[in-house]
C-alpha positions as CSV (number, residue, x, y, z in Angstrom):
1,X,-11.7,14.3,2.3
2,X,-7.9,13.1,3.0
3,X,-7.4,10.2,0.8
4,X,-4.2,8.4,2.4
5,X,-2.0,6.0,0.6
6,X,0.4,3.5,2.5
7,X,1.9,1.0,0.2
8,X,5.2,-1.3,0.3
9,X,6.7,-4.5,0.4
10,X,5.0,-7.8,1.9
11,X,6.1,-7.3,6.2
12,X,6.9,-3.6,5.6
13,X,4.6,-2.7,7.8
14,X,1.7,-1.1,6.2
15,X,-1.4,-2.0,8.3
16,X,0.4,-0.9,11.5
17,X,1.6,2.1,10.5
18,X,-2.2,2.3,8.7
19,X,-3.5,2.0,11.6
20,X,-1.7,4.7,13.6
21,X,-2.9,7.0,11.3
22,X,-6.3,6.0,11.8
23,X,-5.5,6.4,14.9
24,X,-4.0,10.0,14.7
25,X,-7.4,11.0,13.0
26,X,-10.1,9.0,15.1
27,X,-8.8,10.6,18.0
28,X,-9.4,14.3,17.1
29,X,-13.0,13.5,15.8
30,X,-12.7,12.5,12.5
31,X,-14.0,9.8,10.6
32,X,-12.1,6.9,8.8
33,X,-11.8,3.8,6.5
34,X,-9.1,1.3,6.1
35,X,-9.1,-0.5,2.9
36,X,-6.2,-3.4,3.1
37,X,-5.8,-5.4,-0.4
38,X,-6.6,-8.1,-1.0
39,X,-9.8,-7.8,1.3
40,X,-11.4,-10.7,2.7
41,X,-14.7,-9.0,1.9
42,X,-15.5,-9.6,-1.5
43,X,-15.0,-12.3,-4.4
44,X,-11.7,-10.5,-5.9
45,X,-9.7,-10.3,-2.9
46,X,-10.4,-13.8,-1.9
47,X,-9.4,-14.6,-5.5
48,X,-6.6,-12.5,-5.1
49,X,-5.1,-14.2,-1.9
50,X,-5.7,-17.6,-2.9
51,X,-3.6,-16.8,-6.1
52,X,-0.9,-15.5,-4.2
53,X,-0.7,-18.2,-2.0
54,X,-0.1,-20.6,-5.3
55,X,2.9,-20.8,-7.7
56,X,3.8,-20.8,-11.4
57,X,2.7,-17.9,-14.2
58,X,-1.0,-18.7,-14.3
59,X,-1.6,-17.5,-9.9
60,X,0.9,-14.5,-11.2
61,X,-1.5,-13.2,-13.8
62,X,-4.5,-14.3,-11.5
63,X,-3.3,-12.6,-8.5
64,X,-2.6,-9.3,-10.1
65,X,-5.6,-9.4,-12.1
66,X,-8.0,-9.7,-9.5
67,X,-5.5,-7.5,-6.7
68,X,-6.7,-4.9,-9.5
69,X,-10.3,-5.7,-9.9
70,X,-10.3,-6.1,-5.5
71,X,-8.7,-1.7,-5.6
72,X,-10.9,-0.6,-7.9
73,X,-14.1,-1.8,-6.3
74,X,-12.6,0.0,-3.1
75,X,-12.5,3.3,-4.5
76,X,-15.8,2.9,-6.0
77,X,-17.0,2.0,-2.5
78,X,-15.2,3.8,-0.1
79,X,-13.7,6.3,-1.7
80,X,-15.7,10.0,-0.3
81,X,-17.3,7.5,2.6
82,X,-15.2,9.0,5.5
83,X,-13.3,12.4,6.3
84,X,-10.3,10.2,6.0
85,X,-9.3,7.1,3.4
86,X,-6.5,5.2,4.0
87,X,-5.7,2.5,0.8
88,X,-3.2,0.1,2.2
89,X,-1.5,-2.2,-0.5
90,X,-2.8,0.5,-3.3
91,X,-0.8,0.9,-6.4
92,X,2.5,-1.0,-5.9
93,X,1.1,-3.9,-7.0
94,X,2.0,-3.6,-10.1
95,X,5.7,-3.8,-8.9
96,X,5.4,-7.9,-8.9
97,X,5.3,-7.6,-12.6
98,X,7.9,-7.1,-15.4
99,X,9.2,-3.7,-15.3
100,X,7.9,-2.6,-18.9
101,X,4.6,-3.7,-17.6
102,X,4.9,-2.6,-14.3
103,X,5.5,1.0,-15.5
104,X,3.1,1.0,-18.1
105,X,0.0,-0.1,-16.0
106,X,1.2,2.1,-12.9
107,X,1.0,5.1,-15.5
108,X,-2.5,3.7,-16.3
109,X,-4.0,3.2,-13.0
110,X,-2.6,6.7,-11.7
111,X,-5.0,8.2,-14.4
112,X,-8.2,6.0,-13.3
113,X,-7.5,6.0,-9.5
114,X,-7.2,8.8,-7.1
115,X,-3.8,9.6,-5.7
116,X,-3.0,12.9,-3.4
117,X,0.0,14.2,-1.6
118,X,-1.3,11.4,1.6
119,X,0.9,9.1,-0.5
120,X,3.7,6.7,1.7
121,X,5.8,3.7,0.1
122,X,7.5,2.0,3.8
123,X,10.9,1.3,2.4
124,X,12.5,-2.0,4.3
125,X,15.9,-3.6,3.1
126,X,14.7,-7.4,2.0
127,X,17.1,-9.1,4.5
128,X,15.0,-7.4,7.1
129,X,11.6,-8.5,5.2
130,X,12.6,-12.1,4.9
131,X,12.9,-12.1,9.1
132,X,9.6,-10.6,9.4
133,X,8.0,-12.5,7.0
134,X,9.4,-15.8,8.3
135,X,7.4,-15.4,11.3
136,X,4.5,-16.1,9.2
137,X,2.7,-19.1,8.8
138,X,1.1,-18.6,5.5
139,X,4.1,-18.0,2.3
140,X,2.8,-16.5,-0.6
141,X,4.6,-16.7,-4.0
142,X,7.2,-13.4,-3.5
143,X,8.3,-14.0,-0.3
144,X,11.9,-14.9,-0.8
145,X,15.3,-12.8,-0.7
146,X,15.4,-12.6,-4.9
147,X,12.2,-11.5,-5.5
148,X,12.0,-9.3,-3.0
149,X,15.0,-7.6,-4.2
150,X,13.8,-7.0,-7.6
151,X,10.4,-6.3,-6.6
152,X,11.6,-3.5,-3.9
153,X,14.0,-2.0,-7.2
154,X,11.0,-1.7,-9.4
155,X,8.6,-0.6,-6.6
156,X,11.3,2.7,-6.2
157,X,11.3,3.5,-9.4
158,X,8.0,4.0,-9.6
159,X,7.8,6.4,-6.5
160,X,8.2,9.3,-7.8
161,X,6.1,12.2,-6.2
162,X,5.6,9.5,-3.0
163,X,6.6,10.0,0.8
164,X,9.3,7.2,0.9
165,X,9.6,6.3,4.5
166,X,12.2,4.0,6.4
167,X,10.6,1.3,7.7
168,X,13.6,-0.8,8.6
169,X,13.6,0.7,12.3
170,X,11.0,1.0,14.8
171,X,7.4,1.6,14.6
172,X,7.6,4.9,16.9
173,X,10.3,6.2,14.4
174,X,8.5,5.8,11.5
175,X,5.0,7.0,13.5
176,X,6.8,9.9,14.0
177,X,8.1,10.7,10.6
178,X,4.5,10.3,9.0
179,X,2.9,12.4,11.8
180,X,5.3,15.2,10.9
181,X,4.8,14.8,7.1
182,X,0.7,14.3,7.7
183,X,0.8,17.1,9.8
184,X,2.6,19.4,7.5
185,X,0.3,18.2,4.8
186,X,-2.6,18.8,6.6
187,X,-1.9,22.4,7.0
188,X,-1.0,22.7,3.6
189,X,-4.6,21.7,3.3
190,X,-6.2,23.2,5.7
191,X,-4.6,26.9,4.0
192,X,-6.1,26.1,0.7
193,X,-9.0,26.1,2.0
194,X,-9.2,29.1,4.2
């Protein structure tokens, strides 16, 4: 099973490019799954949205609380379901919290949760996020230039080990640069287990 990682900033463009590599698999036979956090499917994603749609401390703690609660059932779920798993919004979550806590629970979770080599952080400058995201109608709580900023800082130093992909151009350029790393990968994989 390829278990596929895309993570980044809110309007980085994870579910397209998530879905181009769904994509790149369905069409040569393969099976796949797309998990995008929070999901709309279950109580702690719908938790999890609503709390990032409020403000103050208490929809902080709430939102990443239950963002957690919303990955983990995933895995459980989905995890060997399909000959491909993509996790979209997957780890970096943590990234919306202070740093020392940031880095402590991304330490923990990378023990209890599967990661792989299929992992990709999409890399946008905020100034560029804050025009994406200003097409939206909805605003949750991180969705302005400062938080962004520090969230993005923390979010890179956590990356280590991770595909870190430009995202600030266009969605054939970055297609392209995750087709050549997924296909490199895949024979990679495909050799082991020969």
């Amino acid at each position: 099973m390829r278990f596929i990682v895309v993570d980044g900033l809110d309007g980085s463009g994870k579910d397209t490019q998530a879905k181009l590599i769904a994509e790149k698999y369905l069409s040569n036979g393969k099976s796949v799954i797309i998990r995008s956090h929070p999901s709309e499917d279950n109580s702690y994603g719908i938790k999890a949205k609503k709390a990032l749609l409020g403000h103050g401390k208490i929809n902080h703690v709430m939102a990443s609380v239950y963002y957690a609660m919303d990955v983990i059932r995933s895995v459980r779920m989905y995890k060997e379901s399909a000959d491909t798993v993509i996790m979209v919004r997957y780890l970096m979550g943590v990234a919306y919290l202070p740093m020392p806590l940031a880095r402590l629970l991304y330490k923990f979770f990378i023990i209890i949760l599967p990661t792989s080599n299929y992992m990709f952080f999409l890399d946008v400058e905020p100034e560029i996020l804050m025009k994406r995201l200003s097409k939206r109608s909805e605003k949750e709580m991180f969705e302005n230039l400062r938080d962004l900023m520090m969230v993005r800082s923390k979010a890179l130093n956590l990356t280590a080990g991770w595909h870190i992909i430009n995202n600030g151009h266009s969605v054939e350029e970055s297609q392209k640069e995750i087709n050549e790393i997924l296909d490199e990968l895949d024979k990679k994989h495909s050799k082991k287990g020969d």
